[in-house]
Backbone as XML, in Angstrom:
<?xml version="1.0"?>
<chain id="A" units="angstrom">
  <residue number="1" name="UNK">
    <atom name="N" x="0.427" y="-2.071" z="10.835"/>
    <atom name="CA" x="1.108" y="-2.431" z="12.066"/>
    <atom name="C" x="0.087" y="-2.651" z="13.180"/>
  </residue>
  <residue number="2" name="UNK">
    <atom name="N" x="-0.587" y="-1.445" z="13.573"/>
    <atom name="CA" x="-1.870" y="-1.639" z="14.873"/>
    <atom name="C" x="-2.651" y="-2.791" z="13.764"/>
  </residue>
  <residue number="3" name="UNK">
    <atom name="N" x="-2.854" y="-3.377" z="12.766"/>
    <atom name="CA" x="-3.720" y="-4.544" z="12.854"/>
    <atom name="C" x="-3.601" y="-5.993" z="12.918"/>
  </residue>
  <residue number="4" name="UNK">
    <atom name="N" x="-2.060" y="-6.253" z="13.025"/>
    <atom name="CA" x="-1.004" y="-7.092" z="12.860"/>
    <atom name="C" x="-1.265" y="-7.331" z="14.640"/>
  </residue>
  <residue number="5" name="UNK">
    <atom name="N" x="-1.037" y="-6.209" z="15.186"/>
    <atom name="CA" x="-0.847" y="-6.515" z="16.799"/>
    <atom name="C" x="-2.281" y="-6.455" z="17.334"/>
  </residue>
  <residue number="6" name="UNK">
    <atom name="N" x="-3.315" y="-5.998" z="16.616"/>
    <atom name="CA" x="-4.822" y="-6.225" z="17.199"/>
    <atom name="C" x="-5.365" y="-7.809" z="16.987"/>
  </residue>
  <residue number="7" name="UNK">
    <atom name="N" x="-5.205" y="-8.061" z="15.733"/>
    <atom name="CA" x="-5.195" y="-9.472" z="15.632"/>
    <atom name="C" x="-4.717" y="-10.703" z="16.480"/>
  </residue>
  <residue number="8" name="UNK">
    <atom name="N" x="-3.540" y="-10.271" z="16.877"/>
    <atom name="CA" x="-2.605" y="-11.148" z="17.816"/>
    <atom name="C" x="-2.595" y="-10.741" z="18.961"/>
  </residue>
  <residue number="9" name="UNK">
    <atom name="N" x="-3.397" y="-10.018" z="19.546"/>
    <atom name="CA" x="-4.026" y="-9.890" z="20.629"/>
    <atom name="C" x="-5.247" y="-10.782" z="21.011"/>
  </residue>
  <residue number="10" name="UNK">
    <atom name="N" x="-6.359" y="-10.506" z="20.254"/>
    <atom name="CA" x="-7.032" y="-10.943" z="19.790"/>
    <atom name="C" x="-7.583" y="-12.426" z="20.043"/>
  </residue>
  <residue number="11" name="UNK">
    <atom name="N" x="-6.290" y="-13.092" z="19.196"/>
    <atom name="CA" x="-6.114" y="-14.541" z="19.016"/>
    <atom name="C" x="-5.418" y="-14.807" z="20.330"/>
  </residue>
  <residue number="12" name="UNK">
    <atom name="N" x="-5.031" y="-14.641" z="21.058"/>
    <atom name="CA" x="-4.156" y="-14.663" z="22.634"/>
    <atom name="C" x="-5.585" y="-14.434" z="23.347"/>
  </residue>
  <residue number="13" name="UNK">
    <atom name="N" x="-6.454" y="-13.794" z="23.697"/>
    <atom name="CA" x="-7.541" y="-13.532" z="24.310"/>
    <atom name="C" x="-8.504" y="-14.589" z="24.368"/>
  </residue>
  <residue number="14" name="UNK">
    <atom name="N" x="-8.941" y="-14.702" z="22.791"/>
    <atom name="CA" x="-9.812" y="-15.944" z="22.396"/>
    <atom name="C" x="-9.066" y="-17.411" z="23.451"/>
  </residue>
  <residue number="15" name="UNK">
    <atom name="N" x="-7.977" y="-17.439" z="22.826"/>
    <atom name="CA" x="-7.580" y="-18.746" z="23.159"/>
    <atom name="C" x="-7.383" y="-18.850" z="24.598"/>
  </residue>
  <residue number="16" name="UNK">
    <atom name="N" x="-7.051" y="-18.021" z="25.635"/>
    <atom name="CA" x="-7.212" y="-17.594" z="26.986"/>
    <atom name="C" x="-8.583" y="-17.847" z="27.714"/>
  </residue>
  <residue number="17" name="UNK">
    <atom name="N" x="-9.696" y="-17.780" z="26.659"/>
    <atom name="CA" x="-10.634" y="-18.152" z="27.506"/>
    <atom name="C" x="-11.564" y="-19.358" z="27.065"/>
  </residue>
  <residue number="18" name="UNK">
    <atom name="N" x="-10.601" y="-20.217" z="26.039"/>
    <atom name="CA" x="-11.017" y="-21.393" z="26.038"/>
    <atom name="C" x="-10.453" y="-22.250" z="26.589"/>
  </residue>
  <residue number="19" name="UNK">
    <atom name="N" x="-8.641" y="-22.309" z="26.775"/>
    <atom name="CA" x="-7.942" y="-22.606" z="27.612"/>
    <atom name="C" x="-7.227" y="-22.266" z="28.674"/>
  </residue>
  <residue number="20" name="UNK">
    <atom name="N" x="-8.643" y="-21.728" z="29.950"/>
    <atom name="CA" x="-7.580" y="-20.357" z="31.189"/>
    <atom name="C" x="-6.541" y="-21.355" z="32.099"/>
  </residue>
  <residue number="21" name="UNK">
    <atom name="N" x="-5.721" y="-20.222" z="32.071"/>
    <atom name="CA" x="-4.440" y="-20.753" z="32.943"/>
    <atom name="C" x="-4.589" y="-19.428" z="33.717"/>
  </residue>
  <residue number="22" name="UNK">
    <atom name="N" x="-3.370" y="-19.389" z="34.618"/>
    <atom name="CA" x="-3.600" y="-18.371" z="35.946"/>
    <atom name="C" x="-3.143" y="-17.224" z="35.183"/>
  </residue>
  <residue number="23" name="UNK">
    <atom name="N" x="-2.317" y="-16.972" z="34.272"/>
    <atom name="CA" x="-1.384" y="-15.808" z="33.914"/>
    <atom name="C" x="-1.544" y="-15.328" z="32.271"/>
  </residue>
  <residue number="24" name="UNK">
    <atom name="N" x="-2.461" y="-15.824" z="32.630"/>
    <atom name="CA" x="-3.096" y="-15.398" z="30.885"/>
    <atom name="C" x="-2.305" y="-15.597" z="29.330"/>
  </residue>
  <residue number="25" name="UNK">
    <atom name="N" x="-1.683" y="-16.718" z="29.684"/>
    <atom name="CA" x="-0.220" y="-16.749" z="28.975"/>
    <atom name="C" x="-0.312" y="-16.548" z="27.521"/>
  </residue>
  <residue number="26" name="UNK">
    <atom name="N" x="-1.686" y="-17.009" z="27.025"/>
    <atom name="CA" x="-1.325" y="-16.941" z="25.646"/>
    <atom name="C" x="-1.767" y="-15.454" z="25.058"/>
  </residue>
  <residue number="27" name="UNK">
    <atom name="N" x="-2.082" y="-14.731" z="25.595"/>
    <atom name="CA" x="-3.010" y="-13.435" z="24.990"/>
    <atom name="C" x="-0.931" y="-12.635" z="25.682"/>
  </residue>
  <residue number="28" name="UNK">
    <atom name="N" x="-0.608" y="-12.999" z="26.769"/>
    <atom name="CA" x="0.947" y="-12.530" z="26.607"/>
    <atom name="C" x="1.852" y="-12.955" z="25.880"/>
  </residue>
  <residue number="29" name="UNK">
    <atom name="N" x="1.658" y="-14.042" z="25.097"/>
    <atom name="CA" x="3.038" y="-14.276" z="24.422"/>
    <atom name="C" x="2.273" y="-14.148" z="22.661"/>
  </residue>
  <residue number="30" name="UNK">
    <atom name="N" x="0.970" y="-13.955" z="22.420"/>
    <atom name="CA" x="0.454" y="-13.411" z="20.859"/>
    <atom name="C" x="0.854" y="-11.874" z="20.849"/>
  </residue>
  <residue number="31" name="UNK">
    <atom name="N" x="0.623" y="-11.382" z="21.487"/>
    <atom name="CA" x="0.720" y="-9.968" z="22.040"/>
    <atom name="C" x="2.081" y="-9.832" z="21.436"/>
  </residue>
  <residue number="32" name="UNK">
    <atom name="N" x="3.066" y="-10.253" z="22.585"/>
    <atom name="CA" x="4.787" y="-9.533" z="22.332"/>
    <atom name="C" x="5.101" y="-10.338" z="20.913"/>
  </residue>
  <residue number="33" name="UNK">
    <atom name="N" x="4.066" y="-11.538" z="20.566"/>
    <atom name="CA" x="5.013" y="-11.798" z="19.376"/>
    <atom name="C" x="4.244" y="-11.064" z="18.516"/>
  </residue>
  <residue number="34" name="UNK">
    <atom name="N" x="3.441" y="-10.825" z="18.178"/>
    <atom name="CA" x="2.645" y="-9.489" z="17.286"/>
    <atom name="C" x="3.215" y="-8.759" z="17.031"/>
  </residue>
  <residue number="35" name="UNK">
    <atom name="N" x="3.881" y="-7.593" z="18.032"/>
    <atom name="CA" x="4.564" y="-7.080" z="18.430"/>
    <atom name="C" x="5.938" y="-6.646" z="17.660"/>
  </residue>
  <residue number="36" name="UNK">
    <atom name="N" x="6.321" y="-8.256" z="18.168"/>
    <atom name="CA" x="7.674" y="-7.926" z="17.259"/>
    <atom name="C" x="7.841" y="-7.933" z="15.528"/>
  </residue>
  <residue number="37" name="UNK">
    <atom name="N" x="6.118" y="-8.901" z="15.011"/>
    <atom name="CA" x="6.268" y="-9.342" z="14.071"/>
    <atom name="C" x="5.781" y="-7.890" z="13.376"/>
  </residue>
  <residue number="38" name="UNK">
    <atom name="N" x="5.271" y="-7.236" z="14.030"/>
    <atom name="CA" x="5.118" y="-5.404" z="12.885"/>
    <atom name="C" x="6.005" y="-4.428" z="13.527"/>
  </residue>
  <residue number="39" name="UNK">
    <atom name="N" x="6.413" y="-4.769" z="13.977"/>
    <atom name="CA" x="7.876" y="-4.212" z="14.384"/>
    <atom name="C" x="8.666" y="-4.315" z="12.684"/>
  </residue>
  <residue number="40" name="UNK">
    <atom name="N" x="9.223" y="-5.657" z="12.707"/>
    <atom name="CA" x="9.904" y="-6.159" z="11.317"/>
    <atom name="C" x="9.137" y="-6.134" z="10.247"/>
  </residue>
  <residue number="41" name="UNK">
    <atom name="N" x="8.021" y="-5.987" z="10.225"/>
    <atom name="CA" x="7.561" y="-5.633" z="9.201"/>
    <atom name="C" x="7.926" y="-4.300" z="8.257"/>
  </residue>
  <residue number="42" name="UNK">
    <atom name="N" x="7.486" y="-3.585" z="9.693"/>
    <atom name="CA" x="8.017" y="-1.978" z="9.178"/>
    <atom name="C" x="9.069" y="-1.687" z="8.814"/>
  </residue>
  <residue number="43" name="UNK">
    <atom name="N" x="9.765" y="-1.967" z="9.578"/>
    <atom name="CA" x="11.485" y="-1.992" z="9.227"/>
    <atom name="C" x="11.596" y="-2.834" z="7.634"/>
  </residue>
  <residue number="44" name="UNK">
    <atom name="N" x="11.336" y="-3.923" z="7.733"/>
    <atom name="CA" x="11.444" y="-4.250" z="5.858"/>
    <atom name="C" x="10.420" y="-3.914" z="5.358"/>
  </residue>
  <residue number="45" name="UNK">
    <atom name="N" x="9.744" y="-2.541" z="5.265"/>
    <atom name="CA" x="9.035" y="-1.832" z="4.481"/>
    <atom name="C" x="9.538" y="-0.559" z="3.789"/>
  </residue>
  <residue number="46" name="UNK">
    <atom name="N" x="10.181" y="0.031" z="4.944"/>
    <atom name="CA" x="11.530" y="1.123" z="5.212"/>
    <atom name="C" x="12.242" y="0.844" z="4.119"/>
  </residue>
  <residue number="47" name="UNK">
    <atom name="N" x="13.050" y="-0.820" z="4.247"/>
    <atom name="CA" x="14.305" y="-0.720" z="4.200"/>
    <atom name="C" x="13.512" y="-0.859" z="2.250"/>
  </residue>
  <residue number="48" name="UNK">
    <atom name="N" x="12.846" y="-1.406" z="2.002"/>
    <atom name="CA" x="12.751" y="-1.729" z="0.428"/>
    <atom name="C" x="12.145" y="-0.655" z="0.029"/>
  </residue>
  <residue number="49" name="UNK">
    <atom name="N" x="11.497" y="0.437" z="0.891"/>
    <atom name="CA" x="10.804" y="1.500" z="0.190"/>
    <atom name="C" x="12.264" y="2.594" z="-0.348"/>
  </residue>
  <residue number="50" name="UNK">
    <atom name="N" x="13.208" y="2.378" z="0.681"/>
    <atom name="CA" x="14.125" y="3.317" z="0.453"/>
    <atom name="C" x="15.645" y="2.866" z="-0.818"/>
  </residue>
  <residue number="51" name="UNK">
    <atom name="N" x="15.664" y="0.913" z="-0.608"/>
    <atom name="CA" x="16.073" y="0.856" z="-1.884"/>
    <atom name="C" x="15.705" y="0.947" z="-3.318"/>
  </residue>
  <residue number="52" name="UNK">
    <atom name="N" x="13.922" y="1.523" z="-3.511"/>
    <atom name="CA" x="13.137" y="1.372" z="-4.762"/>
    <atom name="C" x="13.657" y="3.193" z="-5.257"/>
  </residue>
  <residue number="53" name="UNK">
    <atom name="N" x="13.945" y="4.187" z="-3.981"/>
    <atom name="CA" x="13.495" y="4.826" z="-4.301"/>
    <atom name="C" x="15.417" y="5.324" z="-5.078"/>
  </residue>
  <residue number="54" name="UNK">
    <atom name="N" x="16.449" y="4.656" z="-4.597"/>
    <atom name="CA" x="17.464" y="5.056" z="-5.176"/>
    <atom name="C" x="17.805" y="4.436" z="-6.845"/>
  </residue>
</chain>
């Protein structure tokens, strides 16, 4: 999960300072989508760890 959202930080940062805008937009919108994307990860990790185990 923290490497899912370090990455996509990361890649939002990089690209922020090859293309700066005033609000840093892309290192904010890699970020929350990172974010959400190990968010759901976990959750369908959960959900199949707990149907393997019945």
């Amino acid at each position: 999960m923290l490497a899912i959202i370090i990455v996509g930080t990361f890649v939002g940062i990089k690209l922020d300072e090859k293309f700066p805008n005033e609000h840093n937009l892309y290192t904010l919108a890699l970020s929350l989508s990172s974010v959400i994307i190990a968010i759901v990860y976990v959750i369908r990790r959960i959900i199949a760890d707990s149907k393997k185990e019945e």
